[in-house]
BATI-561280 format. One record per residue (C-alpha): x, y, z; residue number from 1. Coordinates in pm, whole numbers, m for minus. Layout:
<vomis>
> u; v; w; n
> X; Y; Z; NUM
...
</vomis>
This chain:
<vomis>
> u; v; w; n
> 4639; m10240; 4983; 1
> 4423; m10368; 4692; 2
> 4635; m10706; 4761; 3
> 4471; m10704; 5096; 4
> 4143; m10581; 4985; 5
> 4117; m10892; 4772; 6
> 4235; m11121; 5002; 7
> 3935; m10971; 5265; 8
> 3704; m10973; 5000; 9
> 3762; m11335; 4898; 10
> 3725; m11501; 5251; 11
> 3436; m11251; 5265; 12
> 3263; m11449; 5009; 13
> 3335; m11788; 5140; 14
> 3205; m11701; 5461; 15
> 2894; m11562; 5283; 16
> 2870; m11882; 5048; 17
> 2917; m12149; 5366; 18
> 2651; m11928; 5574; 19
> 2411; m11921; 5294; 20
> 2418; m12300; 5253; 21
> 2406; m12355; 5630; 22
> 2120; m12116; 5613; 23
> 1945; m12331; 5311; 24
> 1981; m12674; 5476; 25
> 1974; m12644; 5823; 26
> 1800; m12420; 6081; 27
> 2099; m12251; 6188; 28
> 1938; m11912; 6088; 29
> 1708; m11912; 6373; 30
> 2029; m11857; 6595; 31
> 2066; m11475; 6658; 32
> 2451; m11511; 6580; 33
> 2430; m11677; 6327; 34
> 2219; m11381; 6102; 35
> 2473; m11189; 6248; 36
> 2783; m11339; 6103; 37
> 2602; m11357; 5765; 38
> 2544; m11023; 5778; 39
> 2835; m10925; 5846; 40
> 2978; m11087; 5605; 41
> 2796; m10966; 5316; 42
> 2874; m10607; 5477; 43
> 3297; m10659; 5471; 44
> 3218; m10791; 5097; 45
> 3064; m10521; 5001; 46
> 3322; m10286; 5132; 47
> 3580; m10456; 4997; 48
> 3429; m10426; 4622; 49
> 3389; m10045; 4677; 50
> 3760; m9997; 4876; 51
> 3904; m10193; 4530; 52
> 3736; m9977; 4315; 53
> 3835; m9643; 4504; 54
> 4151; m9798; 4538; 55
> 4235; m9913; 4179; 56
> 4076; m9513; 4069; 57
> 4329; m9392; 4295; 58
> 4620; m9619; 4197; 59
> 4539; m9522; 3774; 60
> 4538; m9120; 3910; 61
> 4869; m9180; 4061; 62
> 5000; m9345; 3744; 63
> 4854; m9132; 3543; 64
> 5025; m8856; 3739; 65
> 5335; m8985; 3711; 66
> 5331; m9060; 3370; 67
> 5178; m8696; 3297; 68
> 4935; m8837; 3132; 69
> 4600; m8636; 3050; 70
> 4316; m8864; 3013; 71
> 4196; m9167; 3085; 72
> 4200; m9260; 2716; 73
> 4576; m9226; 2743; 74
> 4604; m9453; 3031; 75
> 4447; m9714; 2874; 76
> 4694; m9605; 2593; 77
> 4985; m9631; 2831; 78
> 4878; m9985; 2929; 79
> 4812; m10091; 2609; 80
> 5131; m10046; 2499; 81
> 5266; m10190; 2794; 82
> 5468; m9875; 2899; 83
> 5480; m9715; 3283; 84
> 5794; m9519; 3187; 85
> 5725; m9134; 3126; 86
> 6002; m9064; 2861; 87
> 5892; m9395; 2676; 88
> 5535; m9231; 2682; 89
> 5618; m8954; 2569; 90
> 5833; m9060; 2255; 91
> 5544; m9319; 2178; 92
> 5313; m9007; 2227; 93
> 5471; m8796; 2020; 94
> 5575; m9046; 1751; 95
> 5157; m9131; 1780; 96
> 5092; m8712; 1715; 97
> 5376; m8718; 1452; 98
> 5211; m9003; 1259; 99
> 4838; m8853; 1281; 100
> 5012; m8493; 1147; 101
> 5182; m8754; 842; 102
> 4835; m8922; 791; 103
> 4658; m8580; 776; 104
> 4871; m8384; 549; 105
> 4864; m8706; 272; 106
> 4484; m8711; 363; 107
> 4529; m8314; 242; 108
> 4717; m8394; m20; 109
> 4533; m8651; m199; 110
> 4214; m8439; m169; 111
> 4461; m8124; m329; 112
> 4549; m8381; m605; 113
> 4241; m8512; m667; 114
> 4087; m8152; m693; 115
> 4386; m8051; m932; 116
> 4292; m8319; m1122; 117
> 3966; m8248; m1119; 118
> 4020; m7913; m1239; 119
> 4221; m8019; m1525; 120
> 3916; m8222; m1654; 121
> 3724; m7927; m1603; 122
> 3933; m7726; m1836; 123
> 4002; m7967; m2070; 124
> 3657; m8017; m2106; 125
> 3600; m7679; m2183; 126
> 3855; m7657; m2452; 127
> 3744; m7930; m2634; 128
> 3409; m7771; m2617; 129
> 3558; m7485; m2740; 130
> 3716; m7646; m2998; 131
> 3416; m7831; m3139; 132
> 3224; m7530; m3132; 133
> 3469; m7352; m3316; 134
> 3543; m7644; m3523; 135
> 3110; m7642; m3591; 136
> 3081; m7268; m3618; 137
> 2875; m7187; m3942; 138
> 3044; m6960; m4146; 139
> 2860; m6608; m4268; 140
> 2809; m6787; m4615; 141
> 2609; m7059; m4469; 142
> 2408; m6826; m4225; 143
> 2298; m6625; m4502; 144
> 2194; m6859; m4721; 145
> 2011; m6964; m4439; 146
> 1858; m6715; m4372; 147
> 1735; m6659; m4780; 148
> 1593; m6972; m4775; 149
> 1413; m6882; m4452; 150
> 1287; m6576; m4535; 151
> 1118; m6684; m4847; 152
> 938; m6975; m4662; 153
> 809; m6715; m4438; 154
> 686; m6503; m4686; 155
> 500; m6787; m4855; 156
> 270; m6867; m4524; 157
> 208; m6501; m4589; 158
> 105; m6520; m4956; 159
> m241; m6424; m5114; 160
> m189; m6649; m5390; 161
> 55; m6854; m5661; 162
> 120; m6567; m5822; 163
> 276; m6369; m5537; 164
> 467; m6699; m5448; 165
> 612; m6720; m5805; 166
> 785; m6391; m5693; 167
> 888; m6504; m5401; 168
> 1059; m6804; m5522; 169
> 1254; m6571; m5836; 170
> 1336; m6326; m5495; 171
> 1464; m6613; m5323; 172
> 1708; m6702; m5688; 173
> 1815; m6341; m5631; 174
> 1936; m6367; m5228; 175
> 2096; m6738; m5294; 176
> 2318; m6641; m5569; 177
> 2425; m6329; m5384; 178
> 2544; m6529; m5123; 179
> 2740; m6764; m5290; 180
> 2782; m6621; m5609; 181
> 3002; m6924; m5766; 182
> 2857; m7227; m5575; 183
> 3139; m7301; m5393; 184
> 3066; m7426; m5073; 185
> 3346; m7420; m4799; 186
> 3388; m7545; m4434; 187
> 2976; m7541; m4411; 188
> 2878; m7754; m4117; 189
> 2540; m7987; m4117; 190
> 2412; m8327; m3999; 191
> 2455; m8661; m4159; 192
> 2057; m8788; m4260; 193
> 2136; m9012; m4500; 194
> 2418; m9246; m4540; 195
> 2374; m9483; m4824; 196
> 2405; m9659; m5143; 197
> 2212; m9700; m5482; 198
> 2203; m10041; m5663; 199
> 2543; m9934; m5798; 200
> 2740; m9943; m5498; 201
> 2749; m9578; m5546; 202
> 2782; m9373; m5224; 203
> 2468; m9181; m5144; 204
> 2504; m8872; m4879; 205
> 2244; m8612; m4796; 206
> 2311; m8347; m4527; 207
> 2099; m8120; m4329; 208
> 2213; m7757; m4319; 209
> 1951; m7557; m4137; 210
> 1613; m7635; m4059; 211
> 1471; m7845; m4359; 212
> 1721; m7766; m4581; 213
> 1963; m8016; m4784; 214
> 2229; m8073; m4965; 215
> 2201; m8379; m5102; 216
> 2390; m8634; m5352; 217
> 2121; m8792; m5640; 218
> 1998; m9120; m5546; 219
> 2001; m9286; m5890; 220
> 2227; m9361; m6171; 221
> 1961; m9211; m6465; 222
> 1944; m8883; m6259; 223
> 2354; m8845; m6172; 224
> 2446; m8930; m6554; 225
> 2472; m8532; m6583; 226
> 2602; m8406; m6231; 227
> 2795; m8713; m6093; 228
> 2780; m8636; m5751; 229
> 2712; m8988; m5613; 230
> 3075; m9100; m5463; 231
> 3299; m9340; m5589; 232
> 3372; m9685; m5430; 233
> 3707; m9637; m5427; 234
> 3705; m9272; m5319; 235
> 3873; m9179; m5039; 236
> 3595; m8944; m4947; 237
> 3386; m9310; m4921; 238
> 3645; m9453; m4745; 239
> 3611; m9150; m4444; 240
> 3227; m9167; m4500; 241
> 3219; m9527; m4458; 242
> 3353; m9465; m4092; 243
> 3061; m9238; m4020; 244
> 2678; m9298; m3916; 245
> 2386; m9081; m3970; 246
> 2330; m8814; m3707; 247
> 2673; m8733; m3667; 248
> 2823; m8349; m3745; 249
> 3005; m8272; m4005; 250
> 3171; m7991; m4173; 251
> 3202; m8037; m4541; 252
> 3351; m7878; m4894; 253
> 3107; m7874; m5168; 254
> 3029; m7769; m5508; 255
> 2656; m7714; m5628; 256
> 2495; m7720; m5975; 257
> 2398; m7361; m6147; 258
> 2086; m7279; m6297; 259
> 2130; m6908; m6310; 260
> 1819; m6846; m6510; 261
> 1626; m7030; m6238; 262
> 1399; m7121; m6112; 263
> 1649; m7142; m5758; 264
> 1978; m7051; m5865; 265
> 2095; m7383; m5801; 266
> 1964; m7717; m5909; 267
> 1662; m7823; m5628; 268
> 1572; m8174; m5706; 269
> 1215; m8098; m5500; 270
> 955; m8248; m5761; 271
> 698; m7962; m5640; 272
> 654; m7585; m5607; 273
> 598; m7624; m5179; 274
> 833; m7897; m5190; 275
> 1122; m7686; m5341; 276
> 1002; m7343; m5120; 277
> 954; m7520; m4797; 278
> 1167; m7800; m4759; 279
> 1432; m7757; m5077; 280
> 1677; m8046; m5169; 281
> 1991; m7914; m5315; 282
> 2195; m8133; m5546; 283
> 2547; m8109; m5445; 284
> 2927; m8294; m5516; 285
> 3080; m8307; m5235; 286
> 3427; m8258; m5235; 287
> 3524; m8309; m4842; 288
> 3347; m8476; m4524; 289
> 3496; m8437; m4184; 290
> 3407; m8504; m3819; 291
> 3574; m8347; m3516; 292
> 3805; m8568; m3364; 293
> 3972; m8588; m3734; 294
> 4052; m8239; m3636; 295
</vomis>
């Protein structure tokens, strides 16, 4: 039928083409008949167009029935793959499903690894956060040394006069040395603020323990003839320090300088009375220097 459609439909369209140019270059359209035919014409064209396309519907719904196929999308499908046989369709179909289900489930699994993975960041993240703050925890030595050295700077704002902050700085000698009675200094943590050298080549280190308060190396040979607490060249301790920058945290071994009968229980190197109260400078040896990812 749609071979015979066609067929119709093509002499259709010749007939319309020849009658149109008749029409154009002669006056053959004046002739009743003639309209007629051309009419006509155009009329079993147009009929043919529509009977194809009803046709060719019905011919896909038949195929599509037979091949128990159940959309249009799968016909297409069908003809793609240049199959009209239904147990061929439906092993391609299914081997199609079969591969979507594969391609889903290592689409699922990638995401599940990824997230796993993620995860595992996550928490080793947080254990190396842990870890560093337990590595930087200050011990109860530190924090109440701290918090002598704090107090007394608070009490000086609060002062009437020199004389009351005389006795606030031979209080202060009192709550140092009962916190570290022998000036042993162990695991204290701090910041690196100064990282240098004197005209010696001698290593000079100060670090920051709380809030403007130091432990320092001198910075001179005149001054360190006594203490030695500038580091050796050759010291492994320079060697480790040499690797550092200033800014970075540290937790460090130490040993201080006595001066039991004051005026600070350990040497301050602060060369005045608000220097030493508010912002003291301790003079320190420092014994060990490490980072966190030593540890």
């Amino acid at each position: 039928m749609i071979v015979v459609a066609t067929l119709v439909a093509l002499v259709a369209l010749i007939a319309i083409i020849w009658y149109l140019i008749r029409w154009i270059i002669g006056k053959a359209e004046q002739k009743p008949i003639f309209r007629k035919r051309f009419f006509i014409s155009i009329v079993v064209f147009v009929a043919c167009i529509v009977g194809l396309g009803v046709l060719g519907s019905y011919e896909n719904e038949t195929e599509m029935s037979r091949l128990e196929l159940a959309s249009a999308q799968d016909y297409r499908d069908a003809k793609k793959e240049n199959t009209s046989d239904p147990t061929q369709w439906a092993e391609l179909t299914a081997q199609r499903e079969s591969e979507e289900k594969q391609r889903i489930a290592e689409k699922k699994r990638r995401i599940a690894e990824a997230e796993r993975e993620r995860a595992a960041r996550e928490r080793e993240r947080a254990a190396i956060e842990r870890a560093k703050s337990d590595f930087f925890r200050q011990p109860d030595q530190q924090l109440g040394f701290v918090a002598a050295i704090e107090k007394a700077r608070d009490a000086m704002r609060k002062a009437a006069n020199d004389l009351a902050k005389g006795g606030i700085r031979r209080k202060r000698l009192n709550d140092v040395c009962a916190v570290v009675a022998n000036g042993r200094i162990r695991r204290w943590s701090g910041i690196l603020t100064e990282l240098t050298t004197n005209g010696d080549g001698l290593g000079v280190v100060t670090i920051e323990v709380g809030d403007r308060i130091w432990f320092k190396t001198w910075n001179n040979a005149l001054s360190d003839i006594v203490h030695g607490t500038m580091i050796d060249p050759g010291s492994p301790l320079f060697s480790k320090l040499a690797m550092l920058k200033e800014g970075d945290s540290v937790v460090f071994d130490a040993r201080l300088i006595p001066t039991p009968e004051g005026p600070d229980c350990y040497f301050e190197s602060s060369l005045t009375f608000n220097g030493a109260m508010r912002s003291p400078e301790f003079i320190a040896k420092f014994e060990r220097i490490n980072t966190f990812l030593e540890n």
